[in-house]
C-alpha positions as CSV (number, residue, x, y, z in Angstrom):
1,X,0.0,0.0,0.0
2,X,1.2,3.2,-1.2
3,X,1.8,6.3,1.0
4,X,1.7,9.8,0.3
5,X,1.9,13.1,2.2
6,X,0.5,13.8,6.1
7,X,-2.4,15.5,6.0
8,X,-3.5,15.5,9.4
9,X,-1.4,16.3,12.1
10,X,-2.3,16.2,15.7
11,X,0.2,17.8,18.3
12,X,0.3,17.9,22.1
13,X,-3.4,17.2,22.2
14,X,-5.3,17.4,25.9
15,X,-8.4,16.5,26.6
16,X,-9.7,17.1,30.4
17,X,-13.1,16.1,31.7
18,X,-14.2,17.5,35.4
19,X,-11.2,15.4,37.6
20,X,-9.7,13.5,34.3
21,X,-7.5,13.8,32.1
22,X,-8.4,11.7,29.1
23,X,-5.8,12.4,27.1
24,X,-2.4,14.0,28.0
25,X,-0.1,15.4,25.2
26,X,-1.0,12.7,22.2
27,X,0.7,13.5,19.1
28,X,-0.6,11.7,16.0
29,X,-0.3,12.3,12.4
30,X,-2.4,10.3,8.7
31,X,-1.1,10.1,5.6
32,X,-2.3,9.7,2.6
33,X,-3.7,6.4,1.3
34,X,-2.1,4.4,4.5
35,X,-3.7,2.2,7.2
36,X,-2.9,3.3,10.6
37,X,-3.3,1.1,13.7
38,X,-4.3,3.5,16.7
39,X,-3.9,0.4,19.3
40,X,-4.2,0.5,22.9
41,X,-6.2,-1.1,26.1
42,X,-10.2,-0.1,27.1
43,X,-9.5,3.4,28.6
44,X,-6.5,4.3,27.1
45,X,-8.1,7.2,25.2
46,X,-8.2,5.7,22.0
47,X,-12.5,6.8,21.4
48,X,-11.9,10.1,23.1
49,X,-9.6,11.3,20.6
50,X,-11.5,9.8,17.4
51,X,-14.0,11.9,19.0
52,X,-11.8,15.4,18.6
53,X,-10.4,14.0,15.7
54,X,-14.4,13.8,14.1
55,X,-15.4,17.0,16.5
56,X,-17.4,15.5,18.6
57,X,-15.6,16.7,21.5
58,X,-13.1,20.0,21.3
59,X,-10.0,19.4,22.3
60,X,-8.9,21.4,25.6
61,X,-5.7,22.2,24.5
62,X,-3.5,21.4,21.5
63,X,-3.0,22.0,18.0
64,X,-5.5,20.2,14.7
65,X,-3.9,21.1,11.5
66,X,-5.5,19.7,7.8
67,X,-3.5,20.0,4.8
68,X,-1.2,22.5,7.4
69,X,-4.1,24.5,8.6
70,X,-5.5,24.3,11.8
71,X,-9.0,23.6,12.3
72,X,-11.4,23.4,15.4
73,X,-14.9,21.3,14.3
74,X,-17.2,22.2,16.7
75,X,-19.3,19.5,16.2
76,X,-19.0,15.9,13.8
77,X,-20.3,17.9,10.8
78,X,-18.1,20.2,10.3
79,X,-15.2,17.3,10.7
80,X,-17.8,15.5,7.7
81,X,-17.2,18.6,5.8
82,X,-13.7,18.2,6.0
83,X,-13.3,14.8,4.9
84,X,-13.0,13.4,8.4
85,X,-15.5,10.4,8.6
86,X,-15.8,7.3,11.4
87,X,-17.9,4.1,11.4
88,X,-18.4,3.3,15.0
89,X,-18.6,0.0,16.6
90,X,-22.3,0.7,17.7
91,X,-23.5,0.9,14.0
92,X,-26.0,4.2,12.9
93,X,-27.9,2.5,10.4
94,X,-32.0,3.7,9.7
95,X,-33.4,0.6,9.6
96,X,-37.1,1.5,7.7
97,X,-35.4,3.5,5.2
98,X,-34.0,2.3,2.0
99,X,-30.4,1.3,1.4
100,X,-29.9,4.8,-0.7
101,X,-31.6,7.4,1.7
102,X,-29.0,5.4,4.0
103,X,-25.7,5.9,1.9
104,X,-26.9,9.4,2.0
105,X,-28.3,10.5,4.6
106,X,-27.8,14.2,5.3
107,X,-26.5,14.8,1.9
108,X,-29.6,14.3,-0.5
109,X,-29.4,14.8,-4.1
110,X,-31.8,17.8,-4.8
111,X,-33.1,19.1,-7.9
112,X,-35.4,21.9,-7.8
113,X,-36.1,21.5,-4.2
114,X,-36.6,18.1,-4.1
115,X,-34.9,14.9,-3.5
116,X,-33.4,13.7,-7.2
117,X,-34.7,10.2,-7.0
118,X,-33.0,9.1,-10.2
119,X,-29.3,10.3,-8.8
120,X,-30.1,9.3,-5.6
121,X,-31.0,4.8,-6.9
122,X,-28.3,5.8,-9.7
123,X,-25.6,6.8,-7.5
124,X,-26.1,4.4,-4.8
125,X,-26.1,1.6,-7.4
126,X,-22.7,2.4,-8.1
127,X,-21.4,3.0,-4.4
128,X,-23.0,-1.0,-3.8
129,X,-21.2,-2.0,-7.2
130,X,-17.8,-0.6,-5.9
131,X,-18.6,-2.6,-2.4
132,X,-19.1,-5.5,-4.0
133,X,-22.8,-6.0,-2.7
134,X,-25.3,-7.1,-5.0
135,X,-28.4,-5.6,-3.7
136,X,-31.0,-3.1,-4.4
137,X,-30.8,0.4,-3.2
138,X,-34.7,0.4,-2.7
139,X,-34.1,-2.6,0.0
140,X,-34.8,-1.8,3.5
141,X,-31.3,-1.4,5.0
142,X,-33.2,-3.0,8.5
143,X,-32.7,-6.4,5.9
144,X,-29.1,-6.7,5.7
145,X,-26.9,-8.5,7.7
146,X,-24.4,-6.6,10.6
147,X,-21.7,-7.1,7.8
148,X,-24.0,-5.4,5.2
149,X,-24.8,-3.1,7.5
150,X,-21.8,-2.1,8.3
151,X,-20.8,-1.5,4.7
152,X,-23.4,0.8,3.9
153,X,-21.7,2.6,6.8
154,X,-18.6,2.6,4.6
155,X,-20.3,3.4,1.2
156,X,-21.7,6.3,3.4
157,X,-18.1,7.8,3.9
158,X,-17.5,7.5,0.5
159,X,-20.4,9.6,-0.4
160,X,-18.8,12.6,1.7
161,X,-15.9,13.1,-0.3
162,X,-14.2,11.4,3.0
163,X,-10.2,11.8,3.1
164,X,-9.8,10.1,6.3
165,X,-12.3,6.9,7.6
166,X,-11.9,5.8,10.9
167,X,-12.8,2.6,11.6
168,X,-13.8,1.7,15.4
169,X,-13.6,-2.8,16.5
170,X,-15.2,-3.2,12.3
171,X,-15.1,-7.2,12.6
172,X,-16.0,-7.5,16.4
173,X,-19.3,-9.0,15.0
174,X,-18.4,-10.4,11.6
175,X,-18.1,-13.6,10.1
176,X,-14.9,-14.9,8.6
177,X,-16.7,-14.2,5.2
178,X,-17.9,-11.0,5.8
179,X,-14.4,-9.7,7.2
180,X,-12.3,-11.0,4.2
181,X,-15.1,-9.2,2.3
182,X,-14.1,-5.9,4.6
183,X,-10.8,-6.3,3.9
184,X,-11.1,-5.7,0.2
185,X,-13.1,-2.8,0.6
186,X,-10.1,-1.1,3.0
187,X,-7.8,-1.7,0.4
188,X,-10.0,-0.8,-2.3
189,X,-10.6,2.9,0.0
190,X,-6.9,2.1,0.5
191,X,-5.7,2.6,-3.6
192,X,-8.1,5.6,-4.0
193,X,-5.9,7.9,-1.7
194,X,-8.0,7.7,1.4
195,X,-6.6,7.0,4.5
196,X,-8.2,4.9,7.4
197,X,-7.2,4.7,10.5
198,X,-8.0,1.3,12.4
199,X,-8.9,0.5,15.7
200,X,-9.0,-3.4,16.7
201,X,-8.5,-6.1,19.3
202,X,-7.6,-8.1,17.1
203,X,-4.0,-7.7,16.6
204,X,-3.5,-10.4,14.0
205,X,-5.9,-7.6,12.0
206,X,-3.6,-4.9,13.0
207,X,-0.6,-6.8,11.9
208,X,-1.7,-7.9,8.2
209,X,-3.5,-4.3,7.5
210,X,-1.8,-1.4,9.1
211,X,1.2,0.4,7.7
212,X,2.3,2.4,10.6
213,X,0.7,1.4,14.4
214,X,0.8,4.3,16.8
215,X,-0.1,2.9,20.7
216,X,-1.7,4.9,23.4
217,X,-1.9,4.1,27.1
218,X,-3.3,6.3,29.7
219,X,-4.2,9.0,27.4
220,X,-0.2,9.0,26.5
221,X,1.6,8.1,23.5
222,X,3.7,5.2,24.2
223,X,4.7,4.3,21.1
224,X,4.6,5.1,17.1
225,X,6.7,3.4,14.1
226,X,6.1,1.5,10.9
227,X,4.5,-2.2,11.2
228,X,7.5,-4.2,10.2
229,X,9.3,-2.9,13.6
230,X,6.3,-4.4,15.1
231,X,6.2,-7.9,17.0
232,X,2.3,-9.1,18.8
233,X,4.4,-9.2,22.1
234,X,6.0,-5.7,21.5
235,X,2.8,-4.5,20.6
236,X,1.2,-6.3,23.4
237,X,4.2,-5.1,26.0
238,X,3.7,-1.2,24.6
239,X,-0.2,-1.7,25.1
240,X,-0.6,-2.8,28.8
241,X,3.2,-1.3,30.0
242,X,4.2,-4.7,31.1
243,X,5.8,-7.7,29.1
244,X,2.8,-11.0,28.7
245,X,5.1,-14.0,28.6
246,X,2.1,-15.9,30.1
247,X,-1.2,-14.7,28.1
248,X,-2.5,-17.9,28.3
249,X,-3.4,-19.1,31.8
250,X,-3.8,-22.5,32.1
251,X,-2.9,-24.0,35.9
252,X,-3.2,-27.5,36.4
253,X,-6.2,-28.6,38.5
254,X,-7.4,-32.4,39.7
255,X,-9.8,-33.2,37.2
256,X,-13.0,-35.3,39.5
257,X,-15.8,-37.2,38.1
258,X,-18.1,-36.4,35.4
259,X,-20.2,-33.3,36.3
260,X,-22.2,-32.9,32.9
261,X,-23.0,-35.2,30.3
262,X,-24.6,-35.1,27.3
263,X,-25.9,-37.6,25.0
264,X,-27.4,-37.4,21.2
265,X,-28.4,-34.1,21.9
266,X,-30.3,-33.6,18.6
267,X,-32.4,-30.1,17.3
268,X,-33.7,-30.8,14.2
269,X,-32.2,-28.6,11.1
270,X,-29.9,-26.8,13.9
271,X,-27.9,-29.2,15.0
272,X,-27.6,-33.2,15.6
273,X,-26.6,-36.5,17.8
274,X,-24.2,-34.3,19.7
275,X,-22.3,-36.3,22.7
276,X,-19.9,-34.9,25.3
277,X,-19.1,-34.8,28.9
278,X,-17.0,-32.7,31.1
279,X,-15.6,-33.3,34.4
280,X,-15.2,-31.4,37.3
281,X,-12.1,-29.3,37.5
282,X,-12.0,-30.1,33.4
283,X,-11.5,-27.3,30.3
284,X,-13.4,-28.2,27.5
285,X,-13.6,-25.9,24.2
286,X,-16.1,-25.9,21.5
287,X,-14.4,-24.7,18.0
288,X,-16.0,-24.3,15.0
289,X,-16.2,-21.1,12.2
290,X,-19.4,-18.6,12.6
291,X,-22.3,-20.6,12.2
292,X,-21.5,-24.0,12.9
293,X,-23.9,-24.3,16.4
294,X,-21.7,-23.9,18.8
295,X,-23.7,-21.4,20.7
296,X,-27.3,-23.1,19.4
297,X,-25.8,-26.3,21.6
298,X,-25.2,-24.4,24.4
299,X,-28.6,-22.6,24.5
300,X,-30.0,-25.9,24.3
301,X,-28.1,-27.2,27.2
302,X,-29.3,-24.1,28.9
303,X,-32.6,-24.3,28.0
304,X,-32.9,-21.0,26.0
305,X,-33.7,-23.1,23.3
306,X,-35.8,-26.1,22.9
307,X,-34.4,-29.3,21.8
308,X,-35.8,-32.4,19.5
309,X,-33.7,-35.2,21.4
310,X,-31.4,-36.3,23.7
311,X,-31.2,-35.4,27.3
312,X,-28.3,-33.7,29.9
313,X,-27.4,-35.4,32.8
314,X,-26.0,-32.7,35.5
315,X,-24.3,-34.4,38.6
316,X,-26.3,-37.5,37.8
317,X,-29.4,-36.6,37.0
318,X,-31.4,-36.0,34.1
319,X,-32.2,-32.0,33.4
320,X,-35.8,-31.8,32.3
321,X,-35.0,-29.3,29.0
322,X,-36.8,-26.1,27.6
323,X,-36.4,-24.5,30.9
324,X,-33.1,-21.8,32.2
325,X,-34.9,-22.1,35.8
326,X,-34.0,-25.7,35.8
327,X,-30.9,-25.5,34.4
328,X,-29.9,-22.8,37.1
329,X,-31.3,-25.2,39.6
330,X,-28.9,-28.2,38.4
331,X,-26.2,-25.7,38.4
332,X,-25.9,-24.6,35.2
333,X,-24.4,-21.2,34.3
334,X,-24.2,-19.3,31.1
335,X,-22.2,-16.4,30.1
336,X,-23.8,-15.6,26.8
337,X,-21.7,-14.5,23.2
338,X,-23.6,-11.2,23.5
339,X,-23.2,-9.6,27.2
340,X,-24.6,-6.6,26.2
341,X,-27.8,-7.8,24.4
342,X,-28.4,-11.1,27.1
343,X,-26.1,-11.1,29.9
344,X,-26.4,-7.8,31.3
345,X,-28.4,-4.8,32.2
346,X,-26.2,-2.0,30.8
347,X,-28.7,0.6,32.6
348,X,-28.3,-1.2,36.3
349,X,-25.8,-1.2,39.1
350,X,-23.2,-3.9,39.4
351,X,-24.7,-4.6,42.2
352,X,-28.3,-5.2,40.6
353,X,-26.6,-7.1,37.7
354,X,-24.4,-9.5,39.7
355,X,-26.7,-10.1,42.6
356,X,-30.3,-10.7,39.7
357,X,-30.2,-14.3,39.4
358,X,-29.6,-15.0,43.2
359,X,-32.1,-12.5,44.3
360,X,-34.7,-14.9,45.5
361,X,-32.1,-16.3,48.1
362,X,-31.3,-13.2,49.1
363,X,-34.5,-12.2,50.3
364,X,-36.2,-12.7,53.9
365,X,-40.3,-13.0,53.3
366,X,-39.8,-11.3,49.9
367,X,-37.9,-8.5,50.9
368,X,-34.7,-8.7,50.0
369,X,-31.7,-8.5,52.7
370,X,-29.9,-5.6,51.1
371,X,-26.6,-5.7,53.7
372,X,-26.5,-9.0,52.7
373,X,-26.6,-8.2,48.8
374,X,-24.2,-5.4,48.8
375,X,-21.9,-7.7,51.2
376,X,-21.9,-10.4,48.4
377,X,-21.5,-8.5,45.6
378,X,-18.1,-6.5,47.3
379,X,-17.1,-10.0,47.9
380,X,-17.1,-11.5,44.2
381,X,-15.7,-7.7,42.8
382,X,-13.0,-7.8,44.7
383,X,-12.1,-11.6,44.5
384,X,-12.0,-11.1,40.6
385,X,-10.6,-7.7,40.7
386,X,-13.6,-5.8,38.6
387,X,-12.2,-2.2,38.4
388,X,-14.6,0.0,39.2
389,X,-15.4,3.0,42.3
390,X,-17.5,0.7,43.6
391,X,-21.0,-1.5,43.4
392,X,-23.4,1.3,42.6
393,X,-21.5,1.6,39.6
394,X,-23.4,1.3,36.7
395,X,-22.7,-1.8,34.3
396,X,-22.9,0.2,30.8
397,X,-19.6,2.4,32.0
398,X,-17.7,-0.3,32.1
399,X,-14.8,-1.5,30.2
400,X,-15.8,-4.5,28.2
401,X,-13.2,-7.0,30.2
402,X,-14.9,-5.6,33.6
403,X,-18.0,-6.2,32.3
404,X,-17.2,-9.6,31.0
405,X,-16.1,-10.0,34.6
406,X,-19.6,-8.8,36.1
407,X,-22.0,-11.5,33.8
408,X,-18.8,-14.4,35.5
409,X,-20.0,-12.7,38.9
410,X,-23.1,-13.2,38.7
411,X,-23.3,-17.1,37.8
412,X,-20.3,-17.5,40.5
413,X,-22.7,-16.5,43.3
414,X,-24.9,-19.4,42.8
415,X,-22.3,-21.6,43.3
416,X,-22.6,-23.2,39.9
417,X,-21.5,-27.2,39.4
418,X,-20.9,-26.1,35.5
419,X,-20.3,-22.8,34.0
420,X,-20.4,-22.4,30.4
421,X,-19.0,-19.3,28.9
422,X,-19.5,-18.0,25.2
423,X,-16.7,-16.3,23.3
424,X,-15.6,-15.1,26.7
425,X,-13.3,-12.5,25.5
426,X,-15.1,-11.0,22.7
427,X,-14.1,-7.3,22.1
428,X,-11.9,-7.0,25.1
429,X,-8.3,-6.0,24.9
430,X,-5.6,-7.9,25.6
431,X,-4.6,-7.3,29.4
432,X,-8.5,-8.3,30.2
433,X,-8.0,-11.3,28.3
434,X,-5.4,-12.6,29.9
435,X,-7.6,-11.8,33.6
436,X,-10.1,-13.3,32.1
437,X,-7.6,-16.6,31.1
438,X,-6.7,-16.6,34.6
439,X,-10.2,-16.3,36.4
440,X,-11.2,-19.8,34.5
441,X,-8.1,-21.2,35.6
442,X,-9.1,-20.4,38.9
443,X,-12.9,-21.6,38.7
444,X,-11.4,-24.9,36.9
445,X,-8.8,-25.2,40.1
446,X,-12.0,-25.0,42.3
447,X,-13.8,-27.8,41.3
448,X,-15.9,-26.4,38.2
449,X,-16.7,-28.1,34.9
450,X,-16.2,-24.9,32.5
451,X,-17.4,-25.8,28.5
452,X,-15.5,-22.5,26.6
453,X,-17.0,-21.6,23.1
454,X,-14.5,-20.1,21.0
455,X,-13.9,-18.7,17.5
456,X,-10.1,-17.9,17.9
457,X,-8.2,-21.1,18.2
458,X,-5.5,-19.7,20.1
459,X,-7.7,-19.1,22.9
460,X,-9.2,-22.7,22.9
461,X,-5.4,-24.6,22.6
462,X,-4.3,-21.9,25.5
463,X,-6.6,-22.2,27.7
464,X,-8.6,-25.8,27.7
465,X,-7.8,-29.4,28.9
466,X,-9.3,-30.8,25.3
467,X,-11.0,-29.4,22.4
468,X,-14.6,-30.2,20.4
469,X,-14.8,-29.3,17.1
470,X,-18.5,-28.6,15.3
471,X,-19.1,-28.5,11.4
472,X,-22.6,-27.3,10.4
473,X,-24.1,-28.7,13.6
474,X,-22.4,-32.1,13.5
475,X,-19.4,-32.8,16.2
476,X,-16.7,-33.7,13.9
477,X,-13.8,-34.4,16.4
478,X,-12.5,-34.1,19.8
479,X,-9.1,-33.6,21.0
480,X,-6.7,-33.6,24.3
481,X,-4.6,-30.5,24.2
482,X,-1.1,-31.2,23.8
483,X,2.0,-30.1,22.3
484,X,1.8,-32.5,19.6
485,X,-1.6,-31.5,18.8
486,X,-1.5,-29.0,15.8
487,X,-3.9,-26.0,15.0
488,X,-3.9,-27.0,11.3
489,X,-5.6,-30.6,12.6
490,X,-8.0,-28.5,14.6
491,X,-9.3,-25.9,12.1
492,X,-9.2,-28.9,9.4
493,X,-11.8,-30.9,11.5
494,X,-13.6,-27.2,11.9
495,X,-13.9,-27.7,8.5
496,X,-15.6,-30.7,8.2
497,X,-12.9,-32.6,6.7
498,X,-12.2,-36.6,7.1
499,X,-9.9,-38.2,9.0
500,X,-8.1,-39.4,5.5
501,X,-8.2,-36.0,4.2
502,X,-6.8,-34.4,7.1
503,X,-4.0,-37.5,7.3
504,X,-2.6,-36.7,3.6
């Protein structure tokens, strides 16, 4: 990818809320036509200055130059009219109006007063031929998938004249497809001139798109040089200010008898004859690409979701299905794949949110014993280390890694036999990862039969005893973890592949 001259140049910016200082002296400069990384923990300051960079926030003090001339956008418009665009991680998409009115909303082609129609289908046809999406622009955009979606997002950049398109966590939720698809529109955007700065996780991302990475920690910049100076552990090290020799917890813990088991578990055109057990103290990971029913299983287990045949045996005895209450009874917990949408109220204390399920046995003639709750609730955000001023907290200012931490709470305090966790670090960065590696460790150490579901196959070799592997609802292997066990076998069983074509 081809680089030309800075355009944007940020110096010495500060950024100061009432008692914080966001950001403290960041420097950062775009060129032309490159990928920049802006990497860095949750809380670092990485959204805060995208949002001077776009205007919406003015910076406190500092200097914003464009093409060498200093500019102060007073709100995102103005930075639009510059040629300073973002697509956020929270997508802005109109969901009952048309794919067009979408791509430009706010900037409406008008002829004689009114919207130009022809222009506006004409020229969105050829914004959706240049992304590569063959769809109509009179299609509600409420139709397309989060991928599609988010493309229209793009497209909508690209009907501002943008110069600069920040990207904020683009793949956190899509499918292998759907980011490969992404990452030929970027260098598509890439080869017309237009820079992008992206923000990810996912450093393996980082590594293959970015041409310079510039890291931020505590609202400081820590670190900023071309990618090829660039290892995953230096970038890691610069990120969290300490080296992470150990990312992957994984203590060793006396494995007891079988504490879940479960046999031809079968939901017709979903999933089928599915067979597994884990054991207490035991690991076990479920791998498998987007949409292979990993999480379908689980719900099933959980009794989200209904199931054709089969049956779970917790400790024993037989779980009747269909039902969560049961499943919580047997001592079942589940820490969904979307915290936000299912394992959390974003608008309630961490206190409300970790104490919800155990409420009824916190309660004395149906009020409940509120000493007692808050007492609890210290107890498990201190034992796991959930940053925060305190319980009253609310749940939706958290980091994503301390709110990962919270839905774990809140299935710890009922003591579970089995705890099931869904792509438990999902849009967290790196330093709550590795917490969150250790905190399973930990549960596993004390007795608990975890099941981890998993679309990064790092994560499932680091962190479990053996591994499960599910092709288009069918379980196609299952693996010990061990040195000699490679991640090519793994992802080729993924695959659905056979044991002869995997051998040659």
């Amino acid at each position: 990818m081809s680089q030309g001259k800075t355009f944007i140049e940020l110096e010495n910016i500060v950024k100061i809320f009432p008692g914080v200082r966001a950001l403290d002296g960041v420097s950062f400069d775009i060129r032309e036509g490159e990928c920049h990384a802006l990497c860095g923990e949750n809380g670092a300051g990485k959204s805060t200055l995208i949002k001077v960079m776009t205007g919406a926030h003015e910076r406190t003090e500092g200097h914003y130059r464009i093409d060498g001339e200093e500019v102060n956008f007073k709100n995102p418009q103005e930075g639009i009219n510059a040629g300073v665009s973002c697509v956020y991680q929270e997508l802005s998409i109109a969901p009952q109006l048309d794919i067009a009115k979408n791509l430009f909303i706010g900037n409406l082609p008008m002829k004689n007063g009114l919207v130009d129609h022809k222009k506006l289908y004409s020229e969105s046809k050829k914004i959706l031929d240049e992304l590569g999406m063959n769809v109509s622009p009179k299609m509600p955009a409420g139709d397309l998938s989060i991928g599609q979606q988010q493309m229209i997002e793009i497209g909508r950049a690209m009907t501002r004249n943008a110069r600069l398109i920040i990207m904020d966590e683009p793949t956190s939720s899509l499918s292998e497809a759907e980011t490969d698809k992404l990452f030929e529109i970027i260098h598509k955007i890439l080869d017309k001139n237009i820079a992008i700065v992206y923000i990810s996780h996912k450093l393996d991302e980082v590594m293959y798109l970015a041409d310079r990475i510039t890291v931020i920690r505590d609202g400081k910049n820590i670190i900023s040089d071309d990618k090829e100076n660039f290892t995953e552990d230096k970038l890691i090290s610069n990120m969290i200010g300490r080296s992470l020799d150990n990312m992957y917890v994984k203590e060793p813990a006396e494995i007891g008898d079988v504490m879940i088991e479960v046999n031809n578990l079968t939901s017709k055109d979903v999933f089928e004859d599915i067979s597994f057990s884990v054991r207490k103290g035991e690991v076990v990971g479920f791998f498998g690409l987007v949409g292979a029913g990993r999480s379908e299983i689980m719900r099933a287990i959980f009794g989200v979701d209904k199931y054709t045949s089969g049956e779970v045996v917790v400790d024993g005895k037989k779980l009747k299905g269909g039902n969560p209450a049961n499943a919580i009874k047997a001592g079942i917990g589940f820490a969904t794949e979307d915290r936000k949408k299912e394992g959390l109220a974003l608008a309630l204390q961490i206190l409300l949110n970790m104490t919800l399920v155990r409420l009824p046995f916190l309660a004395k003639l149906g009020i409940v014993d509120k000493p007692h709750q808050n007492e609890a609730a210290q107890k498990y955000m201190e034992s796991i280390s959930i940053k925060a001023p305190s319980v009253r907290q609310l749940v939706g200012n958290l980091s994503g890694g301390n709110q990962q931490k919270v839905v774990v709470a809140k299935w710890l305090m009922m003591n579970p036999k089995v705890l099931i966790v869904d792509e438990p670090t999902r849009g967290i960065d790196v330093g709550s990862k590795a917490e969150i590696y250790g905190l399973l460790s930990d549960l596993a150490k004390e007795g608990i039969a975890i099941i981890v579901v998993s679309s990064e196959i790092e994560e499932i070799m680091g962190v479990c005893d053996s591994v499960i592997t599910i092709c288009e609802g069918k379980k196609t292997g299952q693996f010990d973890i061990t040195p000699e066990l490679s991640r090519e076998k793994v992802l080729a069983y993924a695959l659905g592949k056979t044991e002869e074509e995997v051998a040659e």
